[in-house]
N, C-alpha and C positions, 0 to 999 in steps of 0.2 A: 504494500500500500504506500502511493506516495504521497505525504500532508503537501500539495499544491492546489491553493483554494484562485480559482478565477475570479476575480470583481467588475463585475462589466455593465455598462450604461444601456437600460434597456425602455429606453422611451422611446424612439423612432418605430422599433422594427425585434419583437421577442425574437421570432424564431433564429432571426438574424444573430440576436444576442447571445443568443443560449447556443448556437453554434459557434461562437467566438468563443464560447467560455469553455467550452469541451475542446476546441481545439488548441486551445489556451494551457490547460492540463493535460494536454498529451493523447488526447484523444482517447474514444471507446471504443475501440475495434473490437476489442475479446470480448465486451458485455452486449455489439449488436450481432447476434449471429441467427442463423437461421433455426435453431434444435431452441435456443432459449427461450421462453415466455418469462414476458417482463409486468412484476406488479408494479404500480404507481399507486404509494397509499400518500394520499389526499387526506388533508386536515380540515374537516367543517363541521365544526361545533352545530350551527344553528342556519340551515337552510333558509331562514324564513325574513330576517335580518341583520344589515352588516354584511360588510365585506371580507370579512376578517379569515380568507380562507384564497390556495391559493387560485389568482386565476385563473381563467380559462383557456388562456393565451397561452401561458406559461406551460400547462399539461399539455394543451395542444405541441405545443414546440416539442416538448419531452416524445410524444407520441411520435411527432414527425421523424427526429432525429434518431430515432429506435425500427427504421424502415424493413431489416429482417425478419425482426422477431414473428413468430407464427401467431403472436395474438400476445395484445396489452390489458391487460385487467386493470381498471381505475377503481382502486378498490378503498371501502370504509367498510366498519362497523354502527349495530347500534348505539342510540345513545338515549339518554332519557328526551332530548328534544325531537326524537324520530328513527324511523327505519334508514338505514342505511343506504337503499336505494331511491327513496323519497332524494334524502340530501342531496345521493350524485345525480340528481337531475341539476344540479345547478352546472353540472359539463356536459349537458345533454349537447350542445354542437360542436363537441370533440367525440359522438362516439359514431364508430359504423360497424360496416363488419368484424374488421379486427380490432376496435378499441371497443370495449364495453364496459359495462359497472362489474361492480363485484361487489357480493356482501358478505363479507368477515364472518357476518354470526348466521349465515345459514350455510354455510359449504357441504356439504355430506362428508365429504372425505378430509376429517379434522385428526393433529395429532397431540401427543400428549405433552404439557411442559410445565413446569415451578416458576413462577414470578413471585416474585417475594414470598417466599414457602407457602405459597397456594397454588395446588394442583389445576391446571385451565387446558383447553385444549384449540389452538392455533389450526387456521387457515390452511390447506398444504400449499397453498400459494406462497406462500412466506418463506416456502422452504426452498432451497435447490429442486431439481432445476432452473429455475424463479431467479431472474435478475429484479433484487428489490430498491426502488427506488423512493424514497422518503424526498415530498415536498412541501414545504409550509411556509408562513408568512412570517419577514422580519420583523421582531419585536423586543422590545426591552422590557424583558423578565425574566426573573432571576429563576423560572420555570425550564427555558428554551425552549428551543421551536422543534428543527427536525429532529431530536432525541425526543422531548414531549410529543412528538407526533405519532414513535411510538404506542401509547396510551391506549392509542383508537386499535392496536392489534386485537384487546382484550374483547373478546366476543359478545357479551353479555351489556347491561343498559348499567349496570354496578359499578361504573368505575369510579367513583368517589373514594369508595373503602381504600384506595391506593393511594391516595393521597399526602396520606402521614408517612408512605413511605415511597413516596413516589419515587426518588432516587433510582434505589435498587429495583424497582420496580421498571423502568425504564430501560435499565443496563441489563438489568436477567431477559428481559425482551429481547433486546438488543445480541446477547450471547444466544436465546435460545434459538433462534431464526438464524444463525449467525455470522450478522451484521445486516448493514446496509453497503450495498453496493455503490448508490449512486446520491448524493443528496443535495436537494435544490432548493435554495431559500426566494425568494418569493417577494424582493424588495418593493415592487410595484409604489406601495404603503409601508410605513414603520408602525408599527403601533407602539403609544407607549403608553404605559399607566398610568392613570392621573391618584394624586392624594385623597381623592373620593371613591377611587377602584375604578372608576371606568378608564377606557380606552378613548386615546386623542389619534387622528389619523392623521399619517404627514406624507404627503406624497414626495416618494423619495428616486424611483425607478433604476433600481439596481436590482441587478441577478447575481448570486453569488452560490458558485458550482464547485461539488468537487467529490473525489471519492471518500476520502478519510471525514464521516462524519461528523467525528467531533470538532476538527479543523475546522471543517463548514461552520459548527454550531459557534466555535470561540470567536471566530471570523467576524459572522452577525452580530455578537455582543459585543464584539469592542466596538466596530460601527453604530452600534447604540446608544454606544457610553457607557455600555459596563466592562468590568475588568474579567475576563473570561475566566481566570484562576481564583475568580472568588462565587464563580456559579457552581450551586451545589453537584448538577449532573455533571459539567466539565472535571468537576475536581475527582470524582469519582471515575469518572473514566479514566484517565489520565492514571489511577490509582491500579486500576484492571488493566490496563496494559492497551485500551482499547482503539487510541487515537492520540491524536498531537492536541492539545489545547493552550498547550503556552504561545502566546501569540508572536515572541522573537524566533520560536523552533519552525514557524509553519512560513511555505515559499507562496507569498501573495502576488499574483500579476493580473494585469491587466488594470481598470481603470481606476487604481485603487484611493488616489489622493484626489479623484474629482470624487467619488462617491463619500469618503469622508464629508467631502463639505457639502454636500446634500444630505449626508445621514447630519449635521451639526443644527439645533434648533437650540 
């Protein structure tokens, strides 16, 4: 795995973007092949309001750039705001024959795994053969984005109970599928947390790509203004062996000093 995160300006022209950012990182050749099917787990809390999930632009481009693969699953779970398939209507004009939904918590063919010493049973989408690609929206919390995105694997509308340990919870995900292959953060919007708990949206239009997930995740938080090494899941990764999070270890290119002063509010 090599910690090289692409940062790239993506107002004009996503797909355009999101193809500079892969080739910017060395490209995907071994992850678009013809034998692989490739999940894309998408983050959306709440179909019905807000932005706060990635776009449609953005999976579109993913989809496009994955041109071998025998078929892309846009895949979510339930959640107490809805079915799972309800939600991915919100990428209903990224799907056709080969890109379609996918719902986490009905798959017949489920296997068995520990997340935080509770027995669940995962997707086999998740699993090898499966090029898994984690994409969610930039944001400053001290939660993170595409490790939090995780979350959405757990099959069931219960996900709260993980919360107090969400950490580990995330990272045992994270091992039990094991990893992410590809992860895309979602700058379009930053969202950051106001002193009242809500969400302020800043339109920021950056793509930030890469394979080593956590890199991608430290990446988007120092862009945020936080310190990557003091985010609970980064630190814990970092701890497992599982990725680069310190942010002088990780090889940044691409548009990386104009998206700082667009991520600066």
């Amino acid at each position: 795995m090599t910690s090289r995160v692409a940062v790239v300006d993506s107002k004009e022209d996503v797909d355009k973007a999101f193809r500079k950012a892969v080739a910017l990182i060395g490209g995907l050749d071994d992850l678009n092949t013809g034998e692989n099917p490739v999940t894309v787990k998408v983050g959306i809390f709440n179909h019905k309001e807000g932005h706060h999930h990635t776009n449609p632009e953005v999976v579109n481009a993913i989809a496009g750039w994955f041109n071998r693969a025998p078929v892309i699953y846009v895949a979510e779970s339930d959640n107490y705001k809805g079915k799972a398939l309800d939600r991915l209507q919100k990428f209903k004009e990224v799907f056709s024959e080969r890109v379609v939904p996918f719902d986490l918590s009905r798959d017949p063919e489920m296997r068995p795994v520990t997340i935080a010493h509770e027995s669940l049973e995962f997707s086999h989408v998740l699993f090898d053969p499966h090029i898994l690609v984690s994409t969610h929206v930039l944001r400053k919390a001290q939660v993170g984005s595409v490790l939090k995105n995780l979350l959405g694997l757990v099959p069931d509308r219960e996900k709260a109970r993980f919360h107090e340990k969400l950490t580990d919870a995330l990272l045992d995900a994270y091992e039990a599928v094991g990893g992410i292959d590809l992860a895309v953060l979602d700058g379009t919007h930053m969202f950051v947390e106001t002193a009242e708990g809500e969400s302020r949206e800043i339109e920021t239009n950056v793509l930030v790509v890469g394979r080593d997930a956590v890199a991608v995740e430290a990446v988007g938080a120092s862009l945020c203004g936080l310190n990557p090494l003091e985010v609970p899941v980064i630190q814990e990764a970092i701890r497992r062996g599982l990725g680069e999070g310190d942010i002088q270890k990780i090889e940044i290119v691409g548009d990386i000093e104009w998206a700082r002063e667009s991520c600066t509010v």
